[in-house]
VEXDREN-2710 file (C-alpha; in Angstrom, 1 decimal):
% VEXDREN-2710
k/r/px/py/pz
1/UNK/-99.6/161.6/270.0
2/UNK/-101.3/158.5/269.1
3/UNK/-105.0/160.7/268.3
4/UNK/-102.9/162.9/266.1
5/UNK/-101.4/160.3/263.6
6/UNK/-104.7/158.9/263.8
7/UNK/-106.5/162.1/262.5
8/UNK/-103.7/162.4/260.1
9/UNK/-104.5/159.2/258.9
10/UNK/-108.3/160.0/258.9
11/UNK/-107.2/163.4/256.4
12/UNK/-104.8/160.9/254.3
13/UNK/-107.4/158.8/253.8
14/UNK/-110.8/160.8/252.9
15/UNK/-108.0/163.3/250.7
16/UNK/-106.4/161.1/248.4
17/UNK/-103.4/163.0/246.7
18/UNK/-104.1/163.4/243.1
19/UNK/-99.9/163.6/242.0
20/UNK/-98.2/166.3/239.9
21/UNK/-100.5/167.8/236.6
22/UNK/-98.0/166.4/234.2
23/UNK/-98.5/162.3/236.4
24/UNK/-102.7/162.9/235.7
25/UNK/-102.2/164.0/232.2
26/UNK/-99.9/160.8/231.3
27/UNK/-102.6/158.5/233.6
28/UNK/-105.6/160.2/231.1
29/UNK/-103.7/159.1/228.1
30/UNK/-102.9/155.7/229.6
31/UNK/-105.8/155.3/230.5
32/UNK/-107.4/156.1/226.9
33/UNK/-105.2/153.9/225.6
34/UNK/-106.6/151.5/227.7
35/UNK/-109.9/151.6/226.3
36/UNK/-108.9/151.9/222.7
37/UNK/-106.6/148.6/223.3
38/UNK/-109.8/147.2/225.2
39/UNK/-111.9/147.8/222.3
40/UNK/-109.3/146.4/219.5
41/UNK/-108.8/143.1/221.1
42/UNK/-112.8/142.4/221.9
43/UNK/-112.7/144.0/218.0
44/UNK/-110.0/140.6/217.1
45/UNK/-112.5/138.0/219.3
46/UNK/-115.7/139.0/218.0
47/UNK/-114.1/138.7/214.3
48/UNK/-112.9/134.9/215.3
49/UNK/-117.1/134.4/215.9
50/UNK/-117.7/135.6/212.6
51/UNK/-115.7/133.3/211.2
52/UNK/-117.9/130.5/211.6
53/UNK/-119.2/129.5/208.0
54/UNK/-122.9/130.7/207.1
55/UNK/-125.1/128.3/205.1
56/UNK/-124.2/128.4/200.8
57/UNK/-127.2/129.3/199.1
58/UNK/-126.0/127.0/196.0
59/UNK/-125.6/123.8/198.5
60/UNK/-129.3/124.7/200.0
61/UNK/-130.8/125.2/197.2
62/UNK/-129.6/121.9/195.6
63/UNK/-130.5/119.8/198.8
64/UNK/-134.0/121.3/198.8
65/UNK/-134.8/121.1/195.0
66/UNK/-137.4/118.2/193.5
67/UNK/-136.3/116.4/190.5
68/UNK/-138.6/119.1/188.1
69/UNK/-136.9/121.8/189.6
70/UNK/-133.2/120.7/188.9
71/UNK/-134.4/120.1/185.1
72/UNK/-135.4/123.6/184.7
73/UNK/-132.3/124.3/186.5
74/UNK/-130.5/122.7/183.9
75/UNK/-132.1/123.5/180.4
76/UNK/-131.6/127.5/182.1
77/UNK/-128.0/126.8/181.4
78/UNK/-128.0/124.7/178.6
79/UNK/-130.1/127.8/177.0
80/UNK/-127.2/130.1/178.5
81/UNK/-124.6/128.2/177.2
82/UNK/-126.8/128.3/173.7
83/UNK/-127.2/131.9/173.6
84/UNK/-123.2/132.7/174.7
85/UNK/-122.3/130.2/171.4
86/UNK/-125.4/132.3/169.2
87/UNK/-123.8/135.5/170.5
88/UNK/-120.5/134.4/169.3
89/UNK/-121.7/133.2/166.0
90/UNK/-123.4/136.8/165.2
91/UNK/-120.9/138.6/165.9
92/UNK/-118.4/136.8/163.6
93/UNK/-120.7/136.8/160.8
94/UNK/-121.1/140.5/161.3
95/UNK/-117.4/140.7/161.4
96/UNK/-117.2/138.9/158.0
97/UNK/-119.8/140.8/156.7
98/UNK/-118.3/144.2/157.4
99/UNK/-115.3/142.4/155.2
100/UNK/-117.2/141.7/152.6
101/UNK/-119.1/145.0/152.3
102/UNK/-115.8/146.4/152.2
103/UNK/-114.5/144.4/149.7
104/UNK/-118.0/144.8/147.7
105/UNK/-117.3/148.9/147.5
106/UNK/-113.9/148.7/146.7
107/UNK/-115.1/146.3/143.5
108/UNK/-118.0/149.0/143.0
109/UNK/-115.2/151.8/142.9
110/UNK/-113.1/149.7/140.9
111/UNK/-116.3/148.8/138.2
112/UNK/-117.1/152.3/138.0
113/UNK/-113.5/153.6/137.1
114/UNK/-113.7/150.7/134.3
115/UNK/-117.0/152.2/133.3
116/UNK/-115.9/155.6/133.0
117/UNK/-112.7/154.3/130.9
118/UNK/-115.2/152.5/128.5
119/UNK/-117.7/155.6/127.8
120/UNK/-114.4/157.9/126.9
121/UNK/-113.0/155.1/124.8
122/UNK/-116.8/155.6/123.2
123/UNK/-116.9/158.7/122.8
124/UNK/-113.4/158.5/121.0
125/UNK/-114.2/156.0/119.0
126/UNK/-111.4/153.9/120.5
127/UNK/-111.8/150.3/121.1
128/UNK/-110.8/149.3/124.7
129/UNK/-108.3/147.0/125.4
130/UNK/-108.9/143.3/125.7
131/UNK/-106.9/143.2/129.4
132/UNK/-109.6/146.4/130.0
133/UNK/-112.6/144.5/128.9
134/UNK/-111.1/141.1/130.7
135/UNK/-110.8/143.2/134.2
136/UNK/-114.8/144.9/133.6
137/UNK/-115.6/141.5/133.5
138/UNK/-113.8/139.8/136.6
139/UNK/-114.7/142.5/138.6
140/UNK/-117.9/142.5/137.5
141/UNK/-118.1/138.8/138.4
142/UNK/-116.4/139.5/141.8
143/UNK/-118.9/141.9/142.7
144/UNK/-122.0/140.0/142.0
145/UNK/-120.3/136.7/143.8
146/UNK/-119.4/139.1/146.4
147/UNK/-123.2/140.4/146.9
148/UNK/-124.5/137.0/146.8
149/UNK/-122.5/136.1/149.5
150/UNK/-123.6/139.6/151.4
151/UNK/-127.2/138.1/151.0
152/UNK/-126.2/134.9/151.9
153/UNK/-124.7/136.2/155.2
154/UNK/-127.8/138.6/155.9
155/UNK/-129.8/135.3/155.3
156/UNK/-127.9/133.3/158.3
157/UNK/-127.8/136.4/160.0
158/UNK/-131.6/136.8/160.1
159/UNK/-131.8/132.9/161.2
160/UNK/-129.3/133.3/164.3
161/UNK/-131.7/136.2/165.9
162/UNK/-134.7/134.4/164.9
163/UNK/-132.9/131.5/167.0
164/UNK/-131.5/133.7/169.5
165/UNK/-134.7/135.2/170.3
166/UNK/-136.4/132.2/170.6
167/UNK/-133.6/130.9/173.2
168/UNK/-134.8/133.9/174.8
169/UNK/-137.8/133.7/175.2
170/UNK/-137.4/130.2/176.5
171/UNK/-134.7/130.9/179.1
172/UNK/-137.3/133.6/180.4
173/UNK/-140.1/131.1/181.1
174/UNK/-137.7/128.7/182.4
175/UNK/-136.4/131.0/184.6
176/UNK/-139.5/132.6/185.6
177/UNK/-140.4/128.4/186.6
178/UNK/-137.3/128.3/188.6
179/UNK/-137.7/131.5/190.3
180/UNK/-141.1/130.5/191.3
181/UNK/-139.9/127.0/191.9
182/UNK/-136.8/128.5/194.2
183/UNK/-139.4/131.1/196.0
184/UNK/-139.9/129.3/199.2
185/UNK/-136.7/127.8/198.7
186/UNK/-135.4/131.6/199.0
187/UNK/-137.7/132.2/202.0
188/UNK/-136.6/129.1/204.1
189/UNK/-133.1/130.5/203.5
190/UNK/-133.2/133.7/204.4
191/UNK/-134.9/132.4/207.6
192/UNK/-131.7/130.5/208.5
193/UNK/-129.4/133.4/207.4
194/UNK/-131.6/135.6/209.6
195/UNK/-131.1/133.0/212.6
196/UNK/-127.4/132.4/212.1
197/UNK/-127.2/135.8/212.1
198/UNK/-129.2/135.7/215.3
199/UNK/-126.7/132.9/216.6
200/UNK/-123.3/135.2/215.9
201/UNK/-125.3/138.6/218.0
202/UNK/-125.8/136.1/220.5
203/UNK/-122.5/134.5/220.9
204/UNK/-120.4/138.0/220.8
205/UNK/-122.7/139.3/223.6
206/UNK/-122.5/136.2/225.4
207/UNK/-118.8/137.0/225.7
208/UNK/-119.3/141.4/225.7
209/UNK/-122.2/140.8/228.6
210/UNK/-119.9/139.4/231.6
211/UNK/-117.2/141.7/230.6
212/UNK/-120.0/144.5/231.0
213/UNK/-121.0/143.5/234.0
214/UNK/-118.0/143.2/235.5
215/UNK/-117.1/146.8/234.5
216/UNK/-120.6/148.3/235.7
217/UNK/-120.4/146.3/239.4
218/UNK/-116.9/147.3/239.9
219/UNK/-117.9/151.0/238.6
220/UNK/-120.6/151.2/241.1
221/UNK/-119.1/149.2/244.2
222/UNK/-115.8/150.9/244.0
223/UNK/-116.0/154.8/242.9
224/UNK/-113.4/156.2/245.3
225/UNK/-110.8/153.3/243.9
226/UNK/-107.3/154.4/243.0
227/UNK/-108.4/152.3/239.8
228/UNK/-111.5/154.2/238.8
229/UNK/-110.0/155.2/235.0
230/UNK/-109.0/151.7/234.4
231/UNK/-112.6/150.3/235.3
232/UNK/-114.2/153.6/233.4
233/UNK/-111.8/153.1/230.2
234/UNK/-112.8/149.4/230.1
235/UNK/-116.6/149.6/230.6
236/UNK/-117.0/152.6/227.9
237/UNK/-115.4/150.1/225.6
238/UNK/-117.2/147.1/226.3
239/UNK/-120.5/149.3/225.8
240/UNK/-119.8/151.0/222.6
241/UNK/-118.4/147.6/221.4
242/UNK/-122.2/145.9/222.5
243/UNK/-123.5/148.7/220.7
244/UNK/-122.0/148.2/217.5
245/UNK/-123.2/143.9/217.6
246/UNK/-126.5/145.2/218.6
247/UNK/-126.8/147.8/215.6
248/UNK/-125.5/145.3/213.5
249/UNK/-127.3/142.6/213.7
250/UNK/-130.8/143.7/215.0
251/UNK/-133.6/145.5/213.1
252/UNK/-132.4/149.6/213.4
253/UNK/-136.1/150.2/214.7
254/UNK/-135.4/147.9/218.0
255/UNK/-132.2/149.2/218.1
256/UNK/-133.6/152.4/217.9
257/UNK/-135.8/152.1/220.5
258/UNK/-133.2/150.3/223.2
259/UNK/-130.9/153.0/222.5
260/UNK/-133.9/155.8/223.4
261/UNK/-135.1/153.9/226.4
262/UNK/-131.5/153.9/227.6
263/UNK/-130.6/157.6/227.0
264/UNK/-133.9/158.3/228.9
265/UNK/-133.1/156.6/232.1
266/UNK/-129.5/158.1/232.2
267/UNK/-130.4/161.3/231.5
268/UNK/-133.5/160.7/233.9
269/UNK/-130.8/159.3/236.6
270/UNK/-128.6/162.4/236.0
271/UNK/-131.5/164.7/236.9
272/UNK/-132.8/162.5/240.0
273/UNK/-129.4/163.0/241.0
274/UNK/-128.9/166.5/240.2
275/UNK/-132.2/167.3/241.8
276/UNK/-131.2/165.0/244.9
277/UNK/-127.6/167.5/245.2
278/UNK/-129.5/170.7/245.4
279/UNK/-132.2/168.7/248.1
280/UNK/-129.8/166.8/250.2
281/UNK/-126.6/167.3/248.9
282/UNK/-124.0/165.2/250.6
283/UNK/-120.6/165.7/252.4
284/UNK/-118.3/166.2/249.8
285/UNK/-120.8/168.3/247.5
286/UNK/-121.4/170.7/250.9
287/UNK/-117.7/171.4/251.2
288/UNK/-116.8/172.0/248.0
289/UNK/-119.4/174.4/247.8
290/UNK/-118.8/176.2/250.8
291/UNK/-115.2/176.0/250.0
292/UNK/-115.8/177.7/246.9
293/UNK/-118.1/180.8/248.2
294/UNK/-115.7/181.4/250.8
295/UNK/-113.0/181.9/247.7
296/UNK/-114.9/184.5/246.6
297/UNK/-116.3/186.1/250.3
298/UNK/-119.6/185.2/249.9
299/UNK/-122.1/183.4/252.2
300/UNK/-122.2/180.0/251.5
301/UNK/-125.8/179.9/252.4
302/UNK/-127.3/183.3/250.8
303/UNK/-124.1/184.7/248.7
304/UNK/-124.4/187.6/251.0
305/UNK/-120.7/189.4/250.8
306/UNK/-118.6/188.6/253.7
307/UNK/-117.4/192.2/255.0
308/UNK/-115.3/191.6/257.9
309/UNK/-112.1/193.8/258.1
310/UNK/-111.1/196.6/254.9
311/UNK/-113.7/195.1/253.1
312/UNK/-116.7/196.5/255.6
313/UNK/-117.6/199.0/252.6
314/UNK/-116.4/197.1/249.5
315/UNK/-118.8/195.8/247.0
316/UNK/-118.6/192.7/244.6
317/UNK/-120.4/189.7/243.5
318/UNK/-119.3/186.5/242.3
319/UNK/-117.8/187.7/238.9
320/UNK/-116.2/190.8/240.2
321/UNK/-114.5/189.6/243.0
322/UNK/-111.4/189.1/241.8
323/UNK/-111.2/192.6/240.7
324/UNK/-111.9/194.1/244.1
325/UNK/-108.7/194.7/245.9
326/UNK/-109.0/195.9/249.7
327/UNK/-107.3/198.9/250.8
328/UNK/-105.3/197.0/253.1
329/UNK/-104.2/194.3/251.3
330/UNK/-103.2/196.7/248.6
331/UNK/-101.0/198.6/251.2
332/UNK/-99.3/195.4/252.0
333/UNK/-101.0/195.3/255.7
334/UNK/-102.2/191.3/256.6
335/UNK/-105.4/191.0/257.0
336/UNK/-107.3/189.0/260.4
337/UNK/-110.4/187.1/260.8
338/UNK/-112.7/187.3/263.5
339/UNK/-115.7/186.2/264.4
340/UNK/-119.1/186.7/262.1
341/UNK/-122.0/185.7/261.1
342/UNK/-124.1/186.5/257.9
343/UNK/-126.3/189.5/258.9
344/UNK/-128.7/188.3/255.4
345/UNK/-129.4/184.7/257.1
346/UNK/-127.7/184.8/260.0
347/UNK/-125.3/181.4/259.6
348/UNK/-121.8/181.8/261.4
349/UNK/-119.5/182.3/259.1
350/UNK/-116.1/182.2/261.2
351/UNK/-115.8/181.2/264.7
352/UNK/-113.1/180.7/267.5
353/UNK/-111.7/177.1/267.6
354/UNK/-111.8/175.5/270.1
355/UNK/-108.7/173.3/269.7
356/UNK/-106.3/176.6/269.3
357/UNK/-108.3/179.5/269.9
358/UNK/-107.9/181.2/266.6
359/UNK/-110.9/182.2/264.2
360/UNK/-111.6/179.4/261.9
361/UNK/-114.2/179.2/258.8
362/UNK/-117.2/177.9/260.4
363/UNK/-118.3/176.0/257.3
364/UNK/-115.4/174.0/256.7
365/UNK/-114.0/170.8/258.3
366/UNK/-110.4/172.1/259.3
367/UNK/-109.2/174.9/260.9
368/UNK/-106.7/176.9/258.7
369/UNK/-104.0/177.7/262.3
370/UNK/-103.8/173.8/263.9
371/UNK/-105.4/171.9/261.5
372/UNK/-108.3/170.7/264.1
373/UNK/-111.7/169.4/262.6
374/UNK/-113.6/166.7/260.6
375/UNK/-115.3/166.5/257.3
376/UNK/-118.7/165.2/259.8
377/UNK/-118.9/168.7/261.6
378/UNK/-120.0/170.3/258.1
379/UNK/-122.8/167.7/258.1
380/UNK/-123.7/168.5/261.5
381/UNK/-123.6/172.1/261.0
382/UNK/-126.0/171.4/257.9
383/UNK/-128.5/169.5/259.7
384/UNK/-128.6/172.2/262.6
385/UNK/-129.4/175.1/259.9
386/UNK/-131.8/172.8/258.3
387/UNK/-133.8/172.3/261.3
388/UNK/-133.3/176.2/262.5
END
C-alpha cells in the first residue's frame, strides 16, 4: 500500500496539473498584467532619477566668462534693445507716412477739381469766386506743407536704416566675439551634460540590474516552479525597460552593437539547444515525442506505420492518419494490442507488462491497464537502442 501512494506521489509530482482552460487563460492575463504593472512602476522610479536638476547653461556660462567676455555680452543686448526701439521707430514713421501720403492725394484730387473749375470759368469768361480762389490756395498750401513733410519723413526714414544697419552690423561682430569667446565655454558644457547624462543611465541601471538579476537566477534555478509566469512576466519587463535607458542614453551605434551581440548568443543558445534535442534529447522531450507518434501509429523511432490488428493492410502517414478509419473500428468492434516490434528498425513497440500482464506501449513510462511504470524506463530503453 505504502509503494503505491508513494508512486502516486512520484506521478503527482513529475505531472503537475495544469487546471481548467478557462484558470490558464485568466493566469496568462494576470500574468501580462503583471509585467505591464512591472514595467509602469520601474517607468514612475526611473522618472523620480530624472528629476535631478541638470547644469543651466546661462548660470555656467556666467561663472566661466572673463570680464571681456561679459562686456560683449552686454553691448549684444544693449545693441538688441537698440534695434527693437529702431524697429519701432520705423515702423511708426511709416505708419505716419502712409497718412500723410493719403492725405497728400486727397489734396492732389482736391487741387485738381479746383483746377478744372478755374479753366471752365476761363473758357467762359467767368471770373471765379473769391471762396474758389481762397480754397486753390489753402489747398495748394496744404499740399506743398504736406510734401515737405513727406520728404522730411523719407529724410528720418533714410537715417533710422542707415542707423539700424549699422546696429547690425555691430551686433554681428559682437556676437561673432561672443560666440567665439563662449566656444570652449559650449564644449566644457556639453561635456558635463554628456556626463550627467552618463550619471542618470547609470543610476536607473543601478536600480533595473539587481532586479534583472534577480529575475534571470530565479528563471534559470527554478523552471519547473508553479511561479514560472510571475518570474517570466517580471524579467521581460525589467529587460525591455534596460533597453529603453540604454537606447536612450548611449550612442545608437554601441547600442547597436550590444543589442546584435545579444540577439547572436540567444539565437546561437537556441540552436545549441535545439541541436543538443535532436543529439541527446532528454526525458521529457523523448516522451512527448514518442507519445506523439504513437497518436498517430507510427514508430517512434523510424515513423514506420504500426499495423497491428485491422490496420495490417491500411496505409497512412502522419497527415493522413486521421482520415484512415479501420474496418473494425468502423463496425464498432474494440480493438486489442499485442505484442510488436517495428519490422523497419526493429524497436519493440508494445510489450506484456510485467506488473499486470497486459500489452503495454513499450516506449512510454506507464502502462495504460494498471498504471505500472516510470518516466526513467524511457531513458533506459533509449540508452539500450543507442548502444544496439
Amino acid at each position: 500500500m505504502s509503494a503505491k501512494v508513494k508512486t502516486h506521489d512520484q506521478r503527482k509530482k513529475a505531472h503537475r496539473p495544469k487546471g481548467p482552460w478557462l484558470n490558464r487563460v485568466f493566469i496568462g492575463m494576470l500574468t501580462f498584467c503583471f509585467g505591464l504593472l512591472t514595467f509602469i512602476f520601474e517607468g514612475f522610479v526611473l522618472r523620480d532619477i530624472e528629476t535631478i536638476r541638470q547644469p543651466d547653461w546661462e548660470t555656467y556660462r556666467s561663472q566661466r566668462s572673463d570680464q571681456s567676455l561679459s562686456e560683449l555680452q552686454v553691448r549684444s543686448s544693449e545693441l538688441g534693445r537698440q534695434l527693437a526701439d529702431l524697429d519701432r521707430q520705423i515702423k511708426r514713421q511709416e505708419a505716419e507716412q502712409r497718412v500723410l501720403q493719403d492725405g497728400s492725394r486727397n489734396l492732389q484730387e482736391t487741387m485738381r477739381q479746383l483746377v478744372e473749375l478755374q479753366r471752365l470759368s476761363i473758357q467762359k469768361e467767368v471770373a471765379m469766386s473769391e471762396g474758389d480762389q481762397a480754397n486753390l490756395s489753402t489747398a495748394l498750401n496744404q499740399f506743398l506743407e504736406t510734401q515737405t513733410r513727406y520728404q522730411s519723413f523719407n529724410k528720418q526714414l533714410q537715417d533710422q536704416h542707415e542707423t539700424k544697419r549699422l546696429a547690425e552690423d555691430e551686433k554681428r561682430s559682437v556676437d561673432d566675439q561672443v560666440q567665439q569667446a563662449t566656444a570652449p565655454i559650449r564644449r566644457e558644457y556639453d561635456q558635463e551634460i554628456r556626463q550627467f547624462r552618463m550619471r542618470l543611465a547609470l543610476y536607473q541601471l543601478l536600480v533595473l540590474i539587481p532586479l534583472l538579476l534577480a529575475s534571470g537566477t530565479l528563471l534559470l534555478k527554478r523552471p519547473q516552479s508553479g511561479y514560472y509566469p510571475v518570474f517570466l512576466a517580471f524579467g521581460l519587463a525589467t529587460l525591455f525597460k534596460c533597453y529603453l535607458v540604454v537606447d536612450r542614453y548611449f550612442p545608437a551605434r554601441y547600442v547597436n552593437y550590444v543589442l546584435i551581440l545579444l540577439l547572436l548568443a540567444v539565437v546561437g543558445k537556441l540552436l545549441m539547444y535545439s541541436i543538443g534535442l535532436v543529439l541527446s534529447p532528454g526525458k521529457k522531450w523523448l516522451i512527448k515525442q514518442y507519445r506523439e507518434a504513437y497518436e498517430r501509429f507510427l514508430c517512434p523511432v523510424c515513423e514506420y506505420p504500426i499495423r497491428t490488428g485491422p490496420r495490417r493492410f491500411l496505409y497512412w502517414t502522419r497527415r493522413t492518419v486521421h482520415k484512415t478509419i479501420p474496418p473494425q473500428a468502423s463496425s464498432g468492434q474494440p480493438l486489442q494490442d499485442e505484442p510488436y516490434s517495428c519490422p523497419s528498425c526493429g524497436t519493440t513497440l508494445f510489450e506484456d507488462c510485467r506488473q499486470c500482464g497486459h500489452s503495454r506501449h513499450s516506449l512510454l513510462p506507464h502502462c495504460s491497464h494498471c498504471g505500472e511504470g516510470s518516466e526513467d524506463e524511457v531513458v533506459k530503453h533509449d540508452l539500450k537502442g543507442t548502444e544496439t
